[in-house]
C-alpha positions as YAML, in Angstrom:
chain: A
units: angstrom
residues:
- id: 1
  name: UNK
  ca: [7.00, 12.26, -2.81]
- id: 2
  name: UNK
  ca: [3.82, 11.44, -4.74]
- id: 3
  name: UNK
  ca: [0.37, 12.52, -4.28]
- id: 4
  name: UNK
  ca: [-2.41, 10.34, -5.73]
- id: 5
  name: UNK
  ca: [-6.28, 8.83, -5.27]
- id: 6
  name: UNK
  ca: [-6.13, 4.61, -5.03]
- id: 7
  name: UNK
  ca: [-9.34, 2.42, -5.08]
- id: 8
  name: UNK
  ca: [-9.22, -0.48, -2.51]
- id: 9
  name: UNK
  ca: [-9.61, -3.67, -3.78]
- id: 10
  name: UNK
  ca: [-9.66, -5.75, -0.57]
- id: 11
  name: UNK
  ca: [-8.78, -5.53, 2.79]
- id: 12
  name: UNK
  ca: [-7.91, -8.51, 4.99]
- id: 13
  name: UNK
  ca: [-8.16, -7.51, 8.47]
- id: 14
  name: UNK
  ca: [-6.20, -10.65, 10.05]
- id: 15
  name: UNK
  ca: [-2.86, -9.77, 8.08]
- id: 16
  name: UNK
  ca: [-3.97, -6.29, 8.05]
- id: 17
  name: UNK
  ca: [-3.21, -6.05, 4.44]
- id: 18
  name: UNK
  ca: [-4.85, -3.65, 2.25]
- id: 19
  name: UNK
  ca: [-4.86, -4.02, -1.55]
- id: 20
  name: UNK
  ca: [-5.47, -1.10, -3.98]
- id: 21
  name: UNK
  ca: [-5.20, 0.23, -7.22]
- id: 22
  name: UNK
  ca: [-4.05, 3.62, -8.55]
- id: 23
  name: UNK
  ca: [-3.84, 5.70, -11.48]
- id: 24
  name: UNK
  ca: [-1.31, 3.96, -13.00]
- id: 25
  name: UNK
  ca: [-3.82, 0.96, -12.75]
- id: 26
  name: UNK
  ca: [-1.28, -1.54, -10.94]
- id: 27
  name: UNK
  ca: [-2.23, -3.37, -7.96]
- id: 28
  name: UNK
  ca: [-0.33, -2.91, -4.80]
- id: 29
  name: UNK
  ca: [-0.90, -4.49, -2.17]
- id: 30
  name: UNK
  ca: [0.37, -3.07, 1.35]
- id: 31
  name: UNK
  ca: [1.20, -4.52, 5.43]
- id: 32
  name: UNK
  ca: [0.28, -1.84, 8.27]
- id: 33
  name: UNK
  ca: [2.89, -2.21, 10.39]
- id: 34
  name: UNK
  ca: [1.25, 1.03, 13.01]
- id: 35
  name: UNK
  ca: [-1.57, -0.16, 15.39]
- id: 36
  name: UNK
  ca: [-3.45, 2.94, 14.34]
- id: 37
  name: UNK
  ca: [-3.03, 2.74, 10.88]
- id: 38
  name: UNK
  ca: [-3.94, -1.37, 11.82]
- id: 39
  name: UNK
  ca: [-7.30, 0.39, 12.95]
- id: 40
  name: UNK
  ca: [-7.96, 2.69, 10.38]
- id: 41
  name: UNK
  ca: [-7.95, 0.07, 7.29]
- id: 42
  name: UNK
  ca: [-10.34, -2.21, 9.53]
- id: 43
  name: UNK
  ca: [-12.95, 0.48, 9.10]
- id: 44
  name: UNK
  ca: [-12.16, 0.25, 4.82]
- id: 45
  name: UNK
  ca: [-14.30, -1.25, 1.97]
- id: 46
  name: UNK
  ca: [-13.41, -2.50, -1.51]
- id: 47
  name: UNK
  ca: [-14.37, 0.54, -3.52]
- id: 48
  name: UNK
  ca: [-13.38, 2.89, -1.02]
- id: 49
  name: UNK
  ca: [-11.15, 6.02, -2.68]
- id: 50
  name: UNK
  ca: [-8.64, 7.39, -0.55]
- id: 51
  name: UNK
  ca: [-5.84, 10.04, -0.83]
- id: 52
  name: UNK
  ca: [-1.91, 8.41, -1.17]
- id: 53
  name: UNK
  ca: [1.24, 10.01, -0.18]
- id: 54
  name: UNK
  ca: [4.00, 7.93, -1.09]
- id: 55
  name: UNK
  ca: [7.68, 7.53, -2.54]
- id: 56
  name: UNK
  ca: [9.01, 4.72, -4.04]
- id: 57
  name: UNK
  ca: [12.75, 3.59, -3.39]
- id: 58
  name: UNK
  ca: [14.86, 0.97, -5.25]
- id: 59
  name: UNK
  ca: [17.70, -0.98, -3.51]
- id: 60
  name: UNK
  ca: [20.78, -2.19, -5.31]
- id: 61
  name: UNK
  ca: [23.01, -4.74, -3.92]
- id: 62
  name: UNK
  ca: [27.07, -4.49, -5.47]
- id: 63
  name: UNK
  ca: [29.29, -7.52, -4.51]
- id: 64
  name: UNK
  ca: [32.86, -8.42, -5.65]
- id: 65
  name: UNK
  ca: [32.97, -10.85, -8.87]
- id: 66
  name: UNK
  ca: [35.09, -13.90, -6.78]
...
């Protein structure tokens, strides 16, 4: 797990996206999928700094040469 500050960049309340950058200066850009997490990026501003916890995970698909 990862620990981190992110600006917000925008926030688009009808897809209830929020965008953001971090320390590593690449834009992410994320989809609440929780109604209260829904609400709590309504109430968000571009420049607004929050705290991040999150983890990364990278998915491999292995099929049979045919």
């Amino acid at each position: 797990m990862r620990r981190c500050r992110v600006t917000v960049t925008a926030v688009d309340s009808a897809t209830n996206s929020i965008c953001f950058i971090g320390p590593d200066n690449v834009p992410r850009n994320v989809i609440a999928q929780k109604p209260e997490v829904q609400a709590f990026i309504r109430r968000l501003r571009p420049g607004n700094e929050l705290g991040s916890v999150y983890e990364e995970a990278l998915a491999i698909s292995v099929e049979p040469m045919t």
